[in-house]
C-alpha positions in Angstrom: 162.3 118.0 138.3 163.4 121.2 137.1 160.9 122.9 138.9 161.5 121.6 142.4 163.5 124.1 144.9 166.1 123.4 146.7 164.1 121.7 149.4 161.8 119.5 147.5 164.6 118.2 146.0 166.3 117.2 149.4 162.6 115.9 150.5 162.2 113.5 147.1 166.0 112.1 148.2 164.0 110.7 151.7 161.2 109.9 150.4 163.2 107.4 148.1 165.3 106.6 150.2 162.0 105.6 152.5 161.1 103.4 149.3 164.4 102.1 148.9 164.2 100.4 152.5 161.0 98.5 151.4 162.9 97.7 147.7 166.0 96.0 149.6 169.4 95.8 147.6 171.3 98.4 146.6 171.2 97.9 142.8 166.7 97.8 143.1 167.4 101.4 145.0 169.4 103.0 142.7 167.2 101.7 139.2 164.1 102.8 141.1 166.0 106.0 142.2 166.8 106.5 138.4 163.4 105.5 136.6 161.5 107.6 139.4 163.2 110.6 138.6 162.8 110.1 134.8 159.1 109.6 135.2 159.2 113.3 136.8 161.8 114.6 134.7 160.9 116.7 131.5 160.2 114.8 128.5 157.7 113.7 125.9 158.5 109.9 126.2 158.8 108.4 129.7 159.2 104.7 128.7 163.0 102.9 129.5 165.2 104.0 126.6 164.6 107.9 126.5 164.9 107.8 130.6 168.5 106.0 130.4 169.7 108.6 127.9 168.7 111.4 129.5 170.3 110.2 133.2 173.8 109.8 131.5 176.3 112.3 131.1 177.9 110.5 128.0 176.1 108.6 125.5 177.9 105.5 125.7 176.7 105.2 128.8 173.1 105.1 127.8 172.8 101.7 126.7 174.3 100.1 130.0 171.8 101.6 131.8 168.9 101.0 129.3 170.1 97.1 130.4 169.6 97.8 133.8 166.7 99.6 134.3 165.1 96.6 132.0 166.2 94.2 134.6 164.9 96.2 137.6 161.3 96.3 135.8 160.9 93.1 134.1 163.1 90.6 136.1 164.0 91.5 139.5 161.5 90.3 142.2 160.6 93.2 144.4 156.7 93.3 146.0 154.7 96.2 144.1 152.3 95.4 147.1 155.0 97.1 149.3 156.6 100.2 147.5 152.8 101.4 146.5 151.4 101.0 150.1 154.5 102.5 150.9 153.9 105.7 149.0 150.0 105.9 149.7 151.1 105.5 153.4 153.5 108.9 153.0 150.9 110.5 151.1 148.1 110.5 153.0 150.1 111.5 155.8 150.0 115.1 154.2 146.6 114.8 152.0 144.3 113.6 154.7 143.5 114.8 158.4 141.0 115.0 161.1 139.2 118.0 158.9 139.3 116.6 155.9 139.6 112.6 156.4 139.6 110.1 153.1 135.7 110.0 152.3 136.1 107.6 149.0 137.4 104.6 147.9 136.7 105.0 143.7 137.6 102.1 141.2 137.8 102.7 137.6 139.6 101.5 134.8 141.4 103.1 132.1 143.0 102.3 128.3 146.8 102.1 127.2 146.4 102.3 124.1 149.1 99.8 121.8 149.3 99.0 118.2 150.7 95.5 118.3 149.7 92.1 119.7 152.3 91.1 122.1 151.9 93.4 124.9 150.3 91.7 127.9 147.1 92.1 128.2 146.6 93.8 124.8 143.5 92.8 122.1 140.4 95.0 120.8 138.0 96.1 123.7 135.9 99.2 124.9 137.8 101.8 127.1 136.3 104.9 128.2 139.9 106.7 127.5 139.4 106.4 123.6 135.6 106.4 123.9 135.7 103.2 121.8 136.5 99.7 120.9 140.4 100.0 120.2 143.3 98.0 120.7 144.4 98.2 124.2 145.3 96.8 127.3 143.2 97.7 130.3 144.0 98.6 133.6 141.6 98.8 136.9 142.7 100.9 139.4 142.1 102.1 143.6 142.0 105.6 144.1 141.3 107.0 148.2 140.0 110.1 148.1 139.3 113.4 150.5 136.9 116.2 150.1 139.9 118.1 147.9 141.7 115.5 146.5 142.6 112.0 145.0 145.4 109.2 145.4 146.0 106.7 143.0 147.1 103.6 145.3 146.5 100.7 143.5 146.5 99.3 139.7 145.7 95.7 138.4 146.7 94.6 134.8 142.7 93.0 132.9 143.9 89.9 131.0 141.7 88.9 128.4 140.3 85.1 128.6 142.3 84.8 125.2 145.3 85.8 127.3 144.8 83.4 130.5 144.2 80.4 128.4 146.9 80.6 126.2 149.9 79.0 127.3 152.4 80.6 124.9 151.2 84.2 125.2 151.3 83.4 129.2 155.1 82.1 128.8 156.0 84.7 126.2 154.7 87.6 129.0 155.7 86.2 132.0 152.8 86.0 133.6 152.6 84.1 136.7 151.7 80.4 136.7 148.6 82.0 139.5 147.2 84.3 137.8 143.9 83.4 136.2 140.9 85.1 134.5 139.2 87.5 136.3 136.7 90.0 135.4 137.2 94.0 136.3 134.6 93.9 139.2 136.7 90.5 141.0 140.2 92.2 140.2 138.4 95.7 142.0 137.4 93.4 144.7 140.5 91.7 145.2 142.3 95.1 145.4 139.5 96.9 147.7 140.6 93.6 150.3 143.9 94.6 149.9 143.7 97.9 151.5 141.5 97.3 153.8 144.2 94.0 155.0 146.3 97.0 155.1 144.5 99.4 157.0 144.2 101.9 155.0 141.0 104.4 156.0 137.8 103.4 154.9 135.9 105.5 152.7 132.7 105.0 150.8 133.4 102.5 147.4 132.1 104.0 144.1 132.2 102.8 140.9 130.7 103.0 137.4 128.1 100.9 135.6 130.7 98.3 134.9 131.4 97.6 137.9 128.1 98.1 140.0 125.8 96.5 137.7 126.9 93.4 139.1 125.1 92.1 142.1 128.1 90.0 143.4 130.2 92.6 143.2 128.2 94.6 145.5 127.2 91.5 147.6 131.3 91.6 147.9 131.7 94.9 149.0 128.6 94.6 151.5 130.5 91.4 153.0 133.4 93.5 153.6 131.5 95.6 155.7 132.0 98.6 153.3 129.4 101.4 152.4 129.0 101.7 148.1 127.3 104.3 145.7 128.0 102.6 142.3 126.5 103.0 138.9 124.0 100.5 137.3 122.2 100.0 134.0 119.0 101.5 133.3 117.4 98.2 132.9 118.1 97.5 136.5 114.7 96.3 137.8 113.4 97.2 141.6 110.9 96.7 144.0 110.0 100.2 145.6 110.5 100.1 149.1 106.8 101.0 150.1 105.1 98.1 147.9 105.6 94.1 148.5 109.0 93.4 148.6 108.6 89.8 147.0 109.2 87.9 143.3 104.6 89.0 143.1 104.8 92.8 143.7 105.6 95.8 141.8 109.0 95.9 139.7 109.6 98.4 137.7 112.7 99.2 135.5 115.0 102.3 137.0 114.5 103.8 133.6 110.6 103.9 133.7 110.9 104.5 137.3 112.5 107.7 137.1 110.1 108.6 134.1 107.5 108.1 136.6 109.2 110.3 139.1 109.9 113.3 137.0 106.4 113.6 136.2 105.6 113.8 140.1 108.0 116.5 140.2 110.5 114.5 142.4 113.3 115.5 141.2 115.6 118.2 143.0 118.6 120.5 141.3 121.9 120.4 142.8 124.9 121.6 141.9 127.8 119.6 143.7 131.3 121.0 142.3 132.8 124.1 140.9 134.0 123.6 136.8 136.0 125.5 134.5 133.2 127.8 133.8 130.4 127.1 135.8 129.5 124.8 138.4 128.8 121.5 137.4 124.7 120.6 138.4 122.3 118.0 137.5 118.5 117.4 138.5 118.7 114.6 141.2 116.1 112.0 143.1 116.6 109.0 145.4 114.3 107.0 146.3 114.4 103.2 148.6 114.4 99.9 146.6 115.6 96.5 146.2 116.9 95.1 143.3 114.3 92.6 142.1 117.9 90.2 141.3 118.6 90.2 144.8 115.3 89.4 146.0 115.8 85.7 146.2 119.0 85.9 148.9 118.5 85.8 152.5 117.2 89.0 153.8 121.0 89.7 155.6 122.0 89.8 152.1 119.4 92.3 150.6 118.9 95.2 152.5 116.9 98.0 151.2 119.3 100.7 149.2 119.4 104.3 147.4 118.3 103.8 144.3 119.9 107.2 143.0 118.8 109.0 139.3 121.2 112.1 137.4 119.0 113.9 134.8 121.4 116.3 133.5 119.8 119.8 132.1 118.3 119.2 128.4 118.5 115.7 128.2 115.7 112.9 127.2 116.3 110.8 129.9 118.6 110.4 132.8 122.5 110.3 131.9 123.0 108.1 135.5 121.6 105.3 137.8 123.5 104.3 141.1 122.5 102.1 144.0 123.9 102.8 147.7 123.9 101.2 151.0 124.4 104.5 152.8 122.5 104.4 155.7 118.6 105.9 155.1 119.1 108.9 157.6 121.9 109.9 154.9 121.5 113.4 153.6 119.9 114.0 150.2 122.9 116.5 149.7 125.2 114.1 150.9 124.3 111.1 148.9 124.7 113.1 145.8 127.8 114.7 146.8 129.7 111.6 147.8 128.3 109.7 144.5 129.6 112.7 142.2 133.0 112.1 143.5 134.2 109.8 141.1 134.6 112.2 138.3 137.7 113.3 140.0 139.4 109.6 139.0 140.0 111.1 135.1 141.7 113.9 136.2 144.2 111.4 138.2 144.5 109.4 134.9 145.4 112.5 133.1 147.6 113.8 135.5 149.3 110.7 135.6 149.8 109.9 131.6 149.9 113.8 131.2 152.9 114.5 133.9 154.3 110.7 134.7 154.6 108.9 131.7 151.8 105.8 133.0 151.0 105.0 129.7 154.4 105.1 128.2 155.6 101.9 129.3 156.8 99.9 126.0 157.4 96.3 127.4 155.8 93.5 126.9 156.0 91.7 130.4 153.6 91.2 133.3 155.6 91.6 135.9 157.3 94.6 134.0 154.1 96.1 133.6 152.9 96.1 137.3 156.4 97.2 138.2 156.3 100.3 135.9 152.9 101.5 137.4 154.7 100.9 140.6 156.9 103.7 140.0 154.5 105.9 138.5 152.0 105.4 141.7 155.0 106.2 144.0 155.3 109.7 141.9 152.4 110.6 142.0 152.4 110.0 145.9 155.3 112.3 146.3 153.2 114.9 143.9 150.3 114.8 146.0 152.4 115.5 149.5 154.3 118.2 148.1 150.9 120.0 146.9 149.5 120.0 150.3 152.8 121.0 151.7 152.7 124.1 149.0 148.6 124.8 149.5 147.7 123.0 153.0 144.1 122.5 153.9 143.7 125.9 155.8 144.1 127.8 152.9 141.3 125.9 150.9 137.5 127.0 151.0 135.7 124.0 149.1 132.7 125.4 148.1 129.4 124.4 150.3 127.2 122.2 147.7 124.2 123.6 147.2 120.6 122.6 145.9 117.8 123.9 145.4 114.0 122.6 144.3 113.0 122.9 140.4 110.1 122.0 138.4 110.2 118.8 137.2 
């Protein structure tokens, strides 16, 4: 907060004061109001106690509020739904335009890390943020993206089987008589309906392995009329496109397949972002399949895809396998470009722990959970605007991607 002029500071007071219309009361806008501006505040914790002391003038104030802000985030009833569409609704208002529309819907999930056993959600399980199985809870998020940048908009809370069957944990965390077990790619689908039920623009859905390996998921997102580039596993079998499309001809793994194809030569390097250093590149091929899984569904339900392969400079085999329903006119340059865009995702995550306290939150509550991220999301919203307000899109030159043919 201390950075903000003058002016940002009178734009943050509309902005919550826009949020405070969809919150209601005057008692939700205020604790909003005060946990918002603690998130952006200064301050190596961001979680309910540090933020009340740090509002207050006087210390014996501190623990009044502490009380209050608790009962803003874990009991009073306002819609998350609402505040965060809210927020993505004023943010892409500044992020995206006619020049640079939102080209990608990307869904990930990332850790929160705990040491106990009470926070919802919380047991031993694999996230990419620690690289490892750890004790965490997990969270799936909704992120729209432009050509230049990324928006957070939605979050959903994994619980655990352990968690959805057990009746005291369920009572003990408030979670919703509702709410029942559902896996990452069903909680990425249920959120991806959300926004488009709201309207928000359309953009091409990518995803990693976990998600994209399974076949209902991307049945799901073909049903929703959406376009997909998402990651699968290596043992993914297909049917190339120009042999017998049927349970007798050729299948093949992805893995062997792109063996196959690097001995051809088929295999093209592109370099599709800028790093730190040096631009980021990687050999690439696509080729037309169907996933030998699928190949039993009505044909409306199978059409042929991408079947798209990253071999990554000094590597054994390829690091990446993705399948895409982009049409089959689609660019080479663009397919890759568009499926590369979901590295931008961590960077969000970071951004978000790093600068806004996301992964601070120290409750043990469902409904104080969702509400925290609530807050954070609506940040972040506000972050976003005021960058393109500071750098707006006339002043950027992405640049072009570029590719080029190599030996294979």
């Amino acid at each position: 907060m201390d950075h903000f002029t003058d002016v940002q500071h009178a734009r943050l007071e509309d902005y919550l004061e826009t949020l405070g219309a969809v919150l209601g009361n005057s008692r939700r806008r205020a604790s909003f109001a005060t946990y918002a501006l603690g998130l952006l505040a200064a301050g190596e914790r961001k979680s309910v106690e540090p933020i009340a002391a740090r509002a207050c003038a006087h210390p014996d104030e501190a623990d009044a509020l502490h009380q209050r802000l608790l009962h803003f985030l874990t009991e009073s009833a306002w819609s998350d739904a609402d505040v965060r569409l809210a927020a993505a609704r004023y943010a892409l208002t500044h992020m995206a335009s006619d020049a640079e529309p939102v080209e990608a819907w990307i869904l990930d999930d990332t850790g929160f890390l705990k040491q106990g056993t009470h926070s919802v959600g919380v047991q031993r399980q694999y996230t990419g943020s620690a690289g490892k199985v750890t004790n965490c809870q997990l969270g799936v998020s909704l992120s729209l993206a432009t050509r230049s940048d990324h928006l957070p908009v939605d979050f959903e809370l994994y619980l655990p089987e352990a968690w959805t069957a057990d009746a005291a944990r369920r009572r003990e965390a408030h979670v919703p008589d509702d709410i029942v077990f559902k896996t990452k790619p069903q909680l990425a689908l249920d959120m991806v309906a959300g926004a488009l039920a709201c309207g928000l623009p359309r953009g091409v859905v990518l995803a990693d392995c976990g998600y994209g390996a399974s076949a209902d998921f991307r049945l799901g997102l073909q049903r929703l009329g959406l376009r997909y580039s998402v990651g699968i596993s290596p043992a993914t079998t297909v049917f190339e496109l120009h042999h017998v499309v049927n349970r007798g001809g050729h299948a093949i793994s992805v893995r062997d397949f792109a063996q196959k194809l690097d001995a051809a030569g088929a295999f093209t390097h592109f370099s599709w972002r800028d790093g730190t250093r040096k631009p980021l590149a990687a050999r690439f091929t696509a080729r037309r399949v169907t996933p030998c899984a699928e190949s039993r569904r009505p044909l409306e339900d199978r059409p042929p895809l991408w079947l798209i392969i990253e071999w990554r400079d000094g590597e054994a085999e390829p690091a990446n396998y993705f399948l895409s329903n982009l049409p089959d006119d689609t660019p080479f340059e663009e397919l890759v470009r568009l499926t590369m865009q979901r590295w931008r995702t961590e960077r969000a995550y970071e951004d978000l722990k790093g600068e806004l306290g996301l992964d601070h939150y120290e409750g043990r509550s469902y409904p104080g959970w969702h509400h925290h991220i609530s807050v954070a999301l609506a940040c972040y919203a506000f972050v976003v605007a005021e960058r393109h307000r500071v750098f707006p899109l006339t002043t950027k030159r992405p640049r072009a991607a570029r590719a080029h043919r190599s030996a294979a």
